[in-house]
GUKE-913819 format. One line per 5 residues: number of its first residue (from 1); for each residue y, x, z of N, C-alpha, C. Coordinates in steps of 0.05 Angstrom, whole numbers, plus 5000, padded with zeros to 4 digits. Each point is the difference from the previous one (the first is absolute). Last residue first. Layout:
BEGIN
NUM) Y X Z Y X Z Y X Z | ...
# end
This chain:
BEGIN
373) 3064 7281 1761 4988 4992 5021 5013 4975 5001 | 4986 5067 4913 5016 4974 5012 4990 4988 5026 | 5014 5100 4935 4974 4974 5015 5012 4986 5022 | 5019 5057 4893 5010 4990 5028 4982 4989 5011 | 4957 5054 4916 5021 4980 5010 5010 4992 5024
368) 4967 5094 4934 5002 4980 5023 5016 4976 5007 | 4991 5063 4930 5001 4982 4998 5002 4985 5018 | 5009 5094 5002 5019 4993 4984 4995 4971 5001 | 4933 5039 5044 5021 5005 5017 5031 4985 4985 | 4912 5008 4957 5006 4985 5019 5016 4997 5015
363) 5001 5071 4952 5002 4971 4972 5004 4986 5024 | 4976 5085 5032 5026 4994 4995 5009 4978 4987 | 4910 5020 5022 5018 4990 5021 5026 4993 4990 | 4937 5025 4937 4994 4968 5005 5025 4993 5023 | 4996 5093 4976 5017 4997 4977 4994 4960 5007
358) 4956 5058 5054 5030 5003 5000 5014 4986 4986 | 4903 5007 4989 5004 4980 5014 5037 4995 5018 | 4968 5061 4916 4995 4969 5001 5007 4981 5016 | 4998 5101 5012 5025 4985 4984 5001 4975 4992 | 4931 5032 5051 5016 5006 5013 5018 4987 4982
353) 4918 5005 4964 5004 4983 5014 5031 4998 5021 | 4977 5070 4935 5002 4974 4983 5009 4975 5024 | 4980 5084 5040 5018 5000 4985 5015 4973 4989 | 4915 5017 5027 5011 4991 5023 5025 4999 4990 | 4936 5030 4943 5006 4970 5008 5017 4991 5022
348) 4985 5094 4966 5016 4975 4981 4991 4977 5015 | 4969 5062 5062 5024 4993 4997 5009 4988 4971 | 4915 5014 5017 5008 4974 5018 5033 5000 4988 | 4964 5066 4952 4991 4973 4991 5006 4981 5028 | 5011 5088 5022 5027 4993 4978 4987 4969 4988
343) 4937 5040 5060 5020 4994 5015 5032 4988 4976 | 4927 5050 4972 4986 4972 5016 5016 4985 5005 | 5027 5082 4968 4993 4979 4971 4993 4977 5021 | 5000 5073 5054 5033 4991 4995 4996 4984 4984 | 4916 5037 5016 5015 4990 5019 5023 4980 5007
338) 4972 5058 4925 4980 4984 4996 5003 4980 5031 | 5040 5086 4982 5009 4978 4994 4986 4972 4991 | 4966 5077 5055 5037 4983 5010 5006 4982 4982 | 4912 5042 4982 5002 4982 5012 5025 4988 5016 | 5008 5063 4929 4979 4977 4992 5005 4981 5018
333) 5030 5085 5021 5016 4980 4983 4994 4980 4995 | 4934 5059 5031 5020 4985 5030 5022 4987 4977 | 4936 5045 4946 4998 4981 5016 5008 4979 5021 | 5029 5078 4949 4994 4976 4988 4997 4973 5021 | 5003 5088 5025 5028 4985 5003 5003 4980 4996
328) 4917 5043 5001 5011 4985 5022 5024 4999 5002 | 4963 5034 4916 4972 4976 5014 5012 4993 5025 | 5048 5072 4974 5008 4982 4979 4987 4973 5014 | 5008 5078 5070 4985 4992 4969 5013 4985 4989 | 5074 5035 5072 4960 4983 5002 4995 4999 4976
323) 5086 5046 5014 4990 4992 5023 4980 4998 5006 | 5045 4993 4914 4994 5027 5008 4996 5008 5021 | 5007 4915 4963 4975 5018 4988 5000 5018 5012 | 5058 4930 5014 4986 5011 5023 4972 5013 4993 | 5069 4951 4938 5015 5020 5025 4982 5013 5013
318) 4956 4934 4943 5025 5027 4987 4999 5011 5017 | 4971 4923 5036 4970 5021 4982 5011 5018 4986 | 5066 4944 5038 4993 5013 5016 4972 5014 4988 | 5046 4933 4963 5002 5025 4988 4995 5016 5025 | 4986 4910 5003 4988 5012 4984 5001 5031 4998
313) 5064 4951 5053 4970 5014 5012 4973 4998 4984 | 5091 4983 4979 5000 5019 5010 4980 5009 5013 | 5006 4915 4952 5005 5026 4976 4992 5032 5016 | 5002 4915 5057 4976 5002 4978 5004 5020 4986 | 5079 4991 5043 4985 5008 5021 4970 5006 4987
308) 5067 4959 4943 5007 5030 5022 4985 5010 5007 | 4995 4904 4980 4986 5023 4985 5009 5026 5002 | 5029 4940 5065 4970 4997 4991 4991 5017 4984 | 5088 4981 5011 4990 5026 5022 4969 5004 4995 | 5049 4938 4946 5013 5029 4986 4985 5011 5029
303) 4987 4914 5018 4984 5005 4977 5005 5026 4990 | 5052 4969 5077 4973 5000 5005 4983 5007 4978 | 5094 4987 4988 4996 5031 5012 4972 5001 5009 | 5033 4922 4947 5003 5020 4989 4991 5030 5020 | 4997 4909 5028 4980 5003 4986 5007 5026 4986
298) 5061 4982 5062 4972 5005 5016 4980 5012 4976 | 5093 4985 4978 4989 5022 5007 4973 4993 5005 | 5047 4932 4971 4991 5012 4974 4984 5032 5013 | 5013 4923 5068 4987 4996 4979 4987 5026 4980 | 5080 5003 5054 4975 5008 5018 4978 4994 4984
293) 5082 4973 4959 4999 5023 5004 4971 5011 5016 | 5022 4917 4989 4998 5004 4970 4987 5025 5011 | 5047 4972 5082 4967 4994 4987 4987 4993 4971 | 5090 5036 5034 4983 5017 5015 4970 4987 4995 | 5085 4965 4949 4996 5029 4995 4971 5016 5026
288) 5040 4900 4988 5002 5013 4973 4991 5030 5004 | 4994 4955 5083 4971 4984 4976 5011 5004 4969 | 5035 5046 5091 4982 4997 4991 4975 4982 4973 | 5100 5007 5014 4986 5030 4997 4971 4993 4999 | 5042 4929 5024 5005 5004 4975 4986 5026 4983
283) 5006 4982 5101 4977 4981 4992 5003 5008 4960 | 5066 5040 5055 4965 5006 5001 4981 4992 4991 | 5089 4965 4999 5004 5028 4979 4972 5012 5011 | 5014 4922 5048 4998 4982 4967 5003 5034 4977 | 5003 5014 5097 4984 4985 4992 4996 5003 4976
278) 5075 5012 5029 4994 5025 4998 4969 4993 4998 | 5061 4939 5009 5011 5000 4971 4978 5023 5003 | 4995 4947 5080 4980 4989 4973 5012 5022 4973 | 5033 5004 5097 4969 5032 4995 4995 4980 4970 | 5070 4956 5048 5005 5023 4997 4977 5016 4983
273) 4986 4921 5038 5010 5001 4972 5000 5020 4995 | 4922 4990 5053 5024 4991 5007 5016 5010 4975 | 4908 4958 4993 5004 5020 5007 5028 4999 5008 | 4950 4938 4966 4992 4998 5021 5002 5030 5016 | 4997 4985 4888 5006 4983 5024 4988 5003 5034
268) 5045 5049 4903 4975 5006 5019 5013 4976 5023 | 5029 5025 4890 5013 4980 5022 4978 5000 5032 | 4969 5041 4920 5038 4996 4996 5015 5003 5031 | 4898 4982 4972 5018 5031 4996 5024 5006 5005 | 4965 4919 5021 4982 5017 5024 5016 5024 4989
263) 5013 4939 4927 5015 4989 5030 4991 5021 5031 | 4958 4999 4911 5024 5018 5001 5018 4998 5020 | 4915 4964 4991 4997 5019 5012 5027 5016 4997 | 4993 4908 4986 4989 5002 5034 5002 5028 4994 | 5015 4965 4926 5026 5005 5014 4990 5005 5029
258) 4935 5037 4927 5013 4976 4996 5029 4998 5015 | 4929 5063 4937 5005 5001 5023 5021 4972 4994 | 4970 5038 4931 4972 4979 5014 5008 4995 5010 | 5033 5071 4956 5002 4990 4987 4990 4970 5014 | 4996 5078 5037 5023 4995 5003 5008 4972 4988
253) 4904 5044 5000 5017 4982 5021 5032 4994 5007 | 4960 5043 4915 4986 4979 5018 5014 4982 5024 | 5034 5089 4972 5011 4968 4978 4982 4981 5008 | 4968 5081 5041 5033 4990 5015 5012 4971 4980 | 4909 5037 4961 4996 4987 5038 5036 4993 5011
248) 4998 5061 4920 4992 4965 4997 4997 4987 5022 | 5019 5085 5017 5023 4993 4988 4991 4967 4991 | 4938 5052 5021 5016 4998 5025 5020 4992 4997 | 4952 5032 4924 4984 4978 5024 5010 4994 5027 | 5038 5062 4940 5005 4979 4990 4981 4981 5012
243) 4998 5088 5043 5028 4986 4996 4996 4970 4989 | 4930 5055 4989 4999 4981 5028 5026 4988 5011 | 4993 5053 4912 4971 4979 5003 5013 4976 5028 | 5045 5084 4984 5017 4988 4982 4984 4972 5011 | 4969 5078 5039 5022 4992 5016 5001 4976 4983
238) 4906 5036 4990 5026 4997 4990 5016 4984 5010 | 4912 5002 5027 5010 5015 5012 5033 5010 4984 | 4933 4939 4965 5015 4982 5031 5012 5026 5017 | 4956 5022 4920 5017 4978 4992 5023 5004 5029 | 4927 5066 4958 5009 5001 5035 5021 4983 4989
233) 4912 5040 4949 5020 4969 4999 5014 5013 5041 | 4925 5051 4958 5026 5010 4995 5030 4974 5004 | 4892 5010 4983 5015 4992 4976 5034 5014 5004 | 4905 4995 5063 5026 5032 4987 5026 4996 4974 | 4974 4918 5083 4989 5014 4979 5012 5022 4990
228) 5041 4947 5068 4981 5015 5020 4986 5017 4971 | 5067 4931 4983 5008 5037 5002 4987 5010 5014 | 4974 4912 4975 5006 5020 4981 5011 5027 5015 | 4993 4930 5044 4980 5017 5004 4991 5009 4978 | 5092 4963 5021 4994 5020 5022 4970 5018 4993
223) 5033 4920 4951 5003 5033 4990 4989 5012 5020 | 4977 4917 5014 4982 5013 4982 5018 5028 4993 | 5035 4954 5071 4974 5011 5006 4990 5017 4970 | 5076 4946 4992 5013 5034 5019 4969 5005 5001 | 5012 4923 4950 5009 5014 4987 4992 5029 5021
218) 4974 4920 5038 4971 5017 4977 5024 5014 4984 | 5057 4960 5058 4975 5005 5027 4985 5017 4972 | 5065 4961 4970 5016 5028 5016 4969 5003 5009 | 4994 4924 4954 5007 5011 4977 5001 5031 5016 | 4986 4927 5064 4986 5005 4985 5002 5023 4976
213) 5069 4965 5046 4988 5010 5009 4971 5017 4998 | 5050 4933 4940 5018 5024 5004 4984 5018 5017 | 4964 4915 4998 4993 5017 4969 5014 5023 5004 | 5022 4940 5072 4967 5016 4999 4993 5013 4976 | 5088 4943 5017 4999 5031 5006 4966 5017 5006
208) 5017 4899 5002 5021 5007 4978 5006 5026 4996 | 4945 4966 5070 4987 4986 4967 5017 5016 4979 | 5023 4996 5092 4983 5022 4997 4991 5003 4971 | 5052 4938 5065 5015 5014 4974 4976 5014 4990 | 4990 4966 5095 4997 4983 4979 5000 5015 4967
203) 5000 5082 5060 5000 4972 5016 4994 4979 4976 | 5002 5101 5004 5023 4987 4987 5007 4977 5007 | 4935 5059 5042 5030 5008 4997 5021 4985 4986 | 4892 4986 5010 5010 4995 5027 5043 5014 5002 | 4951 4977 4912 5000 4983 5008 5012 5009 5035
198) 4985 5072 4936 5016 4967 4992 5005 4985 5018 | 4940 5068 5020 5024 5012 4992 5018 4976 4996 | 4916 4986 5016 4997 5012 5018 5030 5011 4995 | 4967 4938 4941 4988 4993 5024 5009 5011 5023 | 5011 5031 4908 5013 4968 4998 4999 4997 5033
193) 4958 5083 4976 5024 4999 4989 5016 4969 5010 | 4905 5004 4998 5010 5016 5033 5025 5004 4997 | 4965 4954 4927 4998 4978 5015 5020 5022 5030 | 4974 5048 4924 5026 4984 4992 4998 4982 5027 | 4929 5057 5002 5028 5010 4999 5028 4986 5000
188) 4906 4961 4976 5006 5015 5029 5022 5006 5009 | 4978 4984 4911 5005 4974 5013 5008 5006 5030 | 4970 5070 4929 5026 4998 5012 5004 4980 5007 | 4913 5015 4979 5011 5020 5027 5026 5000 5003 | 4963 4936 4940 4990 4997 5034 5003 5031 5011
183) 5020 5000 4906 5016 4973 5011 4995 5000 5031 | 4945 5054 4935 5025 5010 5015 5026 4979 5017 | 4902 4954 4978 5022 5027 4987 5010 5003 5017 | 5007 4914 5005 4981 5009 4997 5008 5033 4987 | 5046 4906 5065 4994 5013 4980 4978 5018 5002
178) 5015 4890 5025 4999 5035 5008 4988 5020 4977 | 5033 4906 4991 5007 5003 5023 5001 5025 5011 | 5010 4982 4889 4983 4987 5017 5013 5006 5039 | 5050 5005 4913 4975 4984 4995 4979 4993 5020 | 5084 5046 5011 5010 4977 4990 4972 4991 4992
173) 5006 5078 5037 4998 4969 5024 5013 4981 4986 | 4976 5082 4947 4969 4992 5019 5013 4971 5015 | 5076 5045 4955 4989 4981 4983 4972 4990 5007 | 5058 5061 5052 5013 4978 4995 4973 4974 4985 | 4976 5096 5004 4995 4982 5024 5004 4970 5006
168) 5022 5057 4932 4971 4989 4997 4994 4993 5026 | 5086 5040 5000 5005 4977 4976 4965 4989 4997 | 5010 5074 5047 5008 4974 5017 5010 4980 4983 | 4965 5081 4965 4985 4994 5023 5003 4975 5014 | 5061 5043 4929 4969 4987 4993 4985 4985 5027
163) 5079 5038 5010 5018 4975 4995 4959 4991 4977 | 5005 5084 5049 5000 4981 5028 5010 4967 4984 | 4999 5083 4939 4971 4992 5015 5005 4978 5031 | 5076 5022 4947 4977 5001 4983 4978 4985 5016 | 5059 5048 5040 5008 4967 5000 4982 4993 4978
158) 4980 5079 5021 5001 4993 5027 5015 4969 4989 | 5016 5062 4940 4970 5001 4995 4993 4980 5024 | 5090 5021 4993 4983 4986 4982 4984 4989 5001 | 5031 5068 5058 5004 4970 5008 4996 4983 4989 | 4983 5096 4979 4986 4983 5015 5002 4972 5008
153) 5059 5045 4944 4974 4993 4989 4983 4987 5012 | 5081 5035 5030 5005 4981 4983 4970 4984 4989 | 4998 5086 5048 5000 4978 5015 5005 4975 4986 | 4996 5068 4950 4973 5000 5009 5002 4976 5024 | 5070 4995 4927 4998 5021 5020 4972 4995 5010
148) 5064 4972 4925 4980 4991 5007 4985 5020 5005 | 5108 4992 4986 4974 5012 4999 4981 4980 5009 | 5099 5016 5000 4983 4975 4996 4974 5006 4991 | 5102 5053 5035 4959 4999 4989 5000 4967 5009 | 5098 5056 4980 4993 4976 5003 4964 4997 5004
143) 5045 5102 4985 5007 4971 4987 4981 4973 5018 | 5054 5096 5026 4976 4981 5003 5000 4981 4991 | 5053 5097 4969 4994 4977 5009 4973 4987 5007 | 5040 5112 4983 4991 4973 4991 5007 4979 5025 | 5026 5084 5010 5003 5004 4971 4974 4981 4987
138) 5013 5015 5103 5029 5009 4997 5002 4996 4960 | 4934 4950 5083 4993 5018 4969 5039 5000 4999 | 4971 4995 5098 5009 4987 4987 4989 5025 4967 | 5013 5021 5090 4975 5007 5001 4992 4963 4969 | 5072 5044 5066 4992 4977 4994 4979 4995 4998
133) 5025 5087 5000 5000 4986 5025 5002 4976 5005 | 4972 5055 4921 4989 5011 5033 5015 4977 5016 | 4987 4967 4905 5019 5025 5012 4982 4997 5028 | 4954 4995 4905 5007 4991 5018 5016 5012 5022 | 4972 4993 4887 5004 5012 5026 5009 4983 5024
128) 4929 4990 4908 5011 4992 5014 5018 5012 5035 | 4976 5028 4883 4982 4989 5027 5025 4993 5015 | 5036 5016 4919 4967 5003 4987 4984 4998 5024 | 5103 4967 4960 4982 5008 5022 4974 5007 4993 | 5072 4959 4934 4989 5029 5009 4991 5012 5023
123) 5030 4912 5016 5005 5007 4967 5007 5032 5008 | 4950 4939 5077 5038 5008 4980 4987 5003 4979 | 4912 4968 5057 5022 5020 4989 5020 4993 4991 | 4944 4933 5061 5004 4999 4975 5022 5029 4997 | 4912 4978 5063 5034 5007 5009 4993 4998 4963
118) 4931 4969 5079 5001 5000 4973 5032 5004 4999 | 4918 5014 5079 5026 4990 4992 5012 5012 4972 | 4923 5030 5052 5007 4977 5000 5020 4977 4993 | 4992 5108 4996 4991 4980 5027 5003 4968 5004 | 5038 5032 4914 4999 5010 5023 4996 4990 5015
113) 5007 4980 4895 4986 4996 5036 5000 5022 5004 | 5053 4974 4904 4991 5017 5020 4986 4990 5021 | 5056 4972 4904 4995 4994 5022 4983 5024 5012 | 5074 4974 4918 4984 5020 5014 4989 4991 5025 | 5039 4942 4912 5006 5010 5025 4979 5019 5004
108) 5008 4942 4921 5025 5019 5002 4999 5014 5025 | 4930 4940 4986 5020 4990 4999 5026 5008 5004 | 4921 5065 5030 5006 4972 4983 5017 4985 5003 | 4948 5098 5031 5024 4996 4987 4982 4963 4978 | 4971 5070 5086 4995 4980 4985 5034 4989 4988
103) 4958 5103 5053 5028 4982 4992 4986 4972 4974 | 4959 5072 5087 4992 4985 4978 5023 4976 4992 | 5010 5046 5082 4989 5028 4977 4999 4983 4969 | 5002 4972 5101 5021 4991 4989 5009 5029 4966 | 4930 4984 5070 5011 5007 5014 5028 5013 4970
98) 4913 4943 5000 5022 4989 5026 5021 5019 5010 | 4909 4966 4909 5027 5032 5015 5017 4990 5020 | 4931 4957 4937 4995 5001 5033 5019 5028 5013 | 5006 4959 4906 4980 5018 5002 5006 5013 5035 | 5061 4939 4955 4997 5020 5018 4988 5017 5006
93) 4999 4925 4933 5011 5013 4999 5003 5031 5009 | 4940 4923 5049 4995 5021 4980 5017 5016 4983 | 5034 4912 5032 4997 5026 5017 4984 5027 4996 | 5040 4920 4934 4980 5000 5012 5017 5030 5023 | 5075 4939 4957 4979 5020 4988 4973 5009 5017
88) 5114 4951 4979 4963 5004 5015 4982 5010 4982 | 5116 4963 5022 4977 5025 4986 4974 4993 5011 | 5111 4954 4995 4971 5001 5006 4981 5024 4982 | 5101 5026 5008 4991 4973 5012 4975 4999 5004 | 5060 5079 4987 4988 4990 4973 4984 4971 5009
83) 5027 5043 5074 5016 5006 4989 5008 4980 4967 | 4917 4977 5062 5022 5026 5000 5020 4992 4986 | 4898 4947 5043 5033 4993 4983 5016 5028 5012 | 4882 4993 4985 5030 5000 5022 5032 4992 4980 | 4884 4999 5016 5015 4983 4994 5022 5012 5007
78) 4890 5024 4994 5030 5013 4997 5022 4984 4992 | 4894 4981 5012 5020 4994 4982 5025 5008 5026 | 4899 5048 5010 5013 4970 4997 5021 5012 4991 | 4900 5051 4994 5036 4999 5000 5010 4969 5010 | 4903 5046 5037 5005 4985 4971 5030 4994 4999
73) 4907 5072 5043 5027 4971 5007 5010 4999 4969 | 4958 5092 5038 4987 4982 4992 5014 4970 5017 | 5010 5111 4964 5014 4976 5013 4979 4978 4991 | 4987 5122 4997 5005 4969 4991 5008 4978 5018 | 5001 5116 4983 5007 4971 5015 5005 4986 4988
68) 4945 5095 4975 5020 4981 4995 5004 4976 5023 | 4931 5070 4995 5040 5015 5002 5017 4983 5003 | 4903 4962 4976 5007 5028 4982 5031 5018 5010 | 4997 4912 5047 4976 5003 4985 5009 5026 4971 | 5028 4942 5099 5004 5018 4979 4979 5004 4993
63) 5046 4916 5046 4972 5020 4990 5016 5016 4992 | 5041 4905 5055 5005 5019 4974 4980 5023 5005 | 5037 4884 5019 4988 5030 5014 5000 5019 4976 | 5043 4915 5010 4981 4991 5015 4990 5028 5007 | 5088 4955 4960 4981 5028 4997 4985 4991 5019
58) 5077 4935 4943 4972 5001 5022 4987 5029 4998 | 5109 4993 4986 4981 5006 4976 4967 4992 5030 | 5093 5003 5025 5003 4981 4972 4977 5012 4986 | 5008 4998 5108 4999 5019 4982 5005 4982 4971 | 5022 4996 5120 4987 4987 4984 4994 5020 4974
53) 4986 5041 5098 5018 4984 4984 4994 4979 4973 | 4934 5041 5068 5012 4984 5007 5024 4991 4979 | 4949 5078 4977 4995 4986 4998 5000 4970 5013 | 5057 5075 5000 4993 4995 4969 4981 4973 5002 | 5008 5055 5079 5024 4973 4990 5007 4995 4981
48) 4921 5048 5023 5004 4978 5012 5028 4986 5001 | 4984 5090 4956 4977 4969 4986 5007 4985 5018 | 5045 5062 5029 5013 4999 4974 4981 4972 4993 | 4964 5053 5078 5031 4975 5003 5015 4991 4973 | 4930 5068 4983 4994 4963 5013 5015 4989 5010
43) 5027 5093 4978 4982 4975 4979 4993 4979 5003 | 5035 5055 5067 5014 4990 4980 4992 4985 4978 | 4934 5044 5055 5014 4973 5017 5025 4993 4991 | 4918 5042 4931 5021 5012 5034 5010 4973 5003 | 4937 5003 4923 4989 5008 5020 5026 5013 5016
38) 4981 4952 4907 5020 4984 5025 4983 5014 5028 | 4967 5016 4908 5028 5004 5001 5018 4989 5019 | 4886 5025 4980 5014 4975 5011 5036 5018 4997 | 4926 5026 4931 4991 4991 5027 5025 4989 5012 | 5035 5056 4920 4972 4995 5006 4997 4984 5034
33) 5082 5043 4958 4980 4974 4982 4979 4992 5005 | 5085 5053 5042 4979 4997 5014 4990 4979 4983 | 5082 5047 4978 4978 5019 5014 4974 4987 5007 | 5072 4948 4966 4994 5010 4975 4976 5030 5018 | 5024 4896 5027 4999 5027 5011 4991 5022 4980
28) 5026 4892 5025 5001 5015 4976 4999 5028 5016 | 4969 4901 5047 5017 5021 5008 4992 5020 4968 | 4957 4913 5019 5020 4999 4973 5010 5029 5012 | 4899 4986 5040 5035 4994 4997 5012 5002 4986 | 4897 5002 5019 5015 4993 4971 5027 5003 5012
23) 4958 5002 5083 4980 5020 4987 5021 5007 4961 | 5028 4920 5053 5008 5020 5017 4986 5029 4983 | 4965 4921 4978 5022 5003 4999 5019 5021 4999 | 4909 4983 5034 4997 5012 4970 5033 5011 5001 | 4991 4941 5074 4993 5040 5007 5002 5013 4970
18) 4992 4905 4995 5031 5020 5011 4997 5026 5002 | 4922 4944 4990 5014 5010 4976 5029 5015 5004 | 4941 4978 5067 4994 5024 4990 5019 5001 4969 | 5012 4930 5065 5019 5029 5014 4995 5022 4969 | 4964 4912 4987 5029 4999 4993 5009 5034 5008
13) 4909 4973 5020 5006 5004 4974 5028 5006 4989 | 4981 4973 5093 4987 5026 4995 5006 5012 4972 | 5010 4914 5022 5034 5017 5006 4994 5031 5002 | 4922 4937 4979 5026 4996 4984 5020 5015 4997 | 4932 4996 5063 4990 5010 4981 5024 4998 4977
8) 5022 4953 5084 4995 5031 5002 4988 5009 4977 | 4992 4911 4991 5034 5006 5003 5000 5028 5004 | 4914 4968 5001 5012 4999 4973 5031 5010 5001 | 4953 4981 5081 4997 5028 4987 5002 5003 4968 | 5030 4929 5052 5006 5025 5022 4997 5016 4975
3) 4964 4919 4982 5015 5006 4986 5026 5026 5019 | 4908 4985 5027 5001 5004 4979 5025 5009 4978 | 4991 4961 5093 4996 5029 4998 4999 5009 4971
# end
């Protein structure tokens, strides 16, 4: 019960700072400086997919103070190859402009953001047009980003900290039998990882693919419960993120797989000939393109709905001022989303655990060996 109510006192703390969030929004409104600048249902659909996408600068939230709007976060490094080749330069540059106003001139070049996206100007351009029906920059380019993107960041910070954690783990069982510290709450984990995922999917082989597993299982959870914080991290909800983890899991087991399973792909035994060539083009479909693929969506559309939904029923203490008091829009916001937070912490894990234990089938499935009656 205790740690019940530590976890609810927690996510309590997380909603209220959001709510701040939401209260500070980056939205620019030269009519409205004072008190909250994100009050209609355009506005907030604006912050909520501002704030699911990724961003090249960490903003965590923003005040006004005297008229003025402040930002509070810290720039990252702006990497891009143009025209004029490599360039970089912090993101601050931008002085948090996104709507492609603020011209950063280096390395001979003109650069710009818009909505997110960084366009390198022609020569004599001074903003950026776009045609109506493409909907394409008609009088710049996109140079090359290599940025170190808030998600870029996160994943850092997350190998960082998971290559401390388990590198002192490593080193507790080289001296003694059981660890200590933070060590004994991740002994648990790793063993239900090895034990319960590993071992009943992959069969014998298991040894040789439990670090891999491992690495997907505490990579997807710990972001996932980063993006429950107001920090703003939505990693695992980037298409690009869950692609390339889905993309490793397919080289995995492609890479593993033996002749028992290309022989079942190819070649289907115990079926009649005719039906094996149209087989061997299903079976193919399926393991280059439909279970990478199911992979990169699940985790991608379960975590981008999650906070959707968290974002959207914060802002319900907005929308529904002019209905009920403040004290009971608040409130009922409060407690929906204080509901949904409960519920989004099972789901990162279930998450983590889902792609884990897919990603053990498909290996096993790739290694399997023949069985000899």
């Amino acid at each position: 019960m205790k740690v019940i109510s530590k976890t609810i006192t927690s996510l309590s703390l997380i909603l209220l700072i959001s709510c701040a969030a939401f209260a500070g929004g980056d939205k620019k409104d030269d009519k409205n400086t004072q008190g909250d600048p994100i009050n209609t249902p355009e506005e907030i659909n604006e912050y909520i997919q501002h704030h699911v996408k990724d961003s090249h600068d960490f903003h965590m939230f923003s005040y006004f103070s005297d008229g003025e709007e402040h930002h509070v976060g810290f720039p990252l490094p702006v990497i891009l190859w143009g025209e004029n080749g490599l360039t970089a330069f912090m993101s601050s540059a931008f002085h948090h402009d996104d709507d492609g106003k603020e011209i950063v001139e280096k390395g001979g070049s003109q650069f710009v953001r818009l909505h997110g996206k960084i366009y390198e100007l022609n020569a004599g351009a001074t903003k950026v047009e776009m045609d109506d029906e493409t909907h394409h920059a008609t009088n710049a380019s996109t140079p090359i980003d290599l940025s170190i993107t808030k998600s870029v960041f996160g994943i850092l910070l997350i190998g960082f900290l998971m290559l401390l954690w388990f590198g002192g783990l490593a080193k507790q069982y080289k001296k003694k039998a059981i660890p200590t510290g933070f060590g004994r709450i991740l002994e648990p984990l790793v063993l239900y990882v090895r034990d319960e995922i590993a071992k009943p999917n992959i069969g014998p082989k298991y040894r040789k693919f439990t670090g891999y597993l491992m690495t997907v299982f505490f990579f997807i959870w710990i972001l996932n419960l980063m993006g429950l914080t107001p920090f703003g991290f939505n990693v695992t909800g980037q298409l690009a993120v869950t692609a390339a983890l889905a993309l490793i899991t397919l080289v995995v087991y492609l890479f593993s797989s033996n002749g028992h399973f290309w022989s079942h792909q190819l070649w289907m035994p115990g079926v009649p000939y005719f039906l094996r060539p149209l087989l061997a083009l299903i079976e193919l479909a399926g393991t280059l393109i439909i279970k990478p693929f199911s992979l990169m969506v699940r985790l991608f559309a379960n975590i981008t709905a999650g906070h959707i939904v968290v974002m959207s029923l914060i802002a319900i203490g907005i929308t529904m001022q002019e209905q009920m008091t403040a004290v009971g829009s608040t409130l009922l916001s409060f407690v929906l989303s204080l509901f949904i937070t409960l519920i989004e912490v099972l789901v990162a894990f279930l998450q983590a655990y889902i792609f884990t234990m897919l990603s053990a089938l498909f290996i096993g499935m790739a290694v399997e060996e023949p069985e000899h009656h």
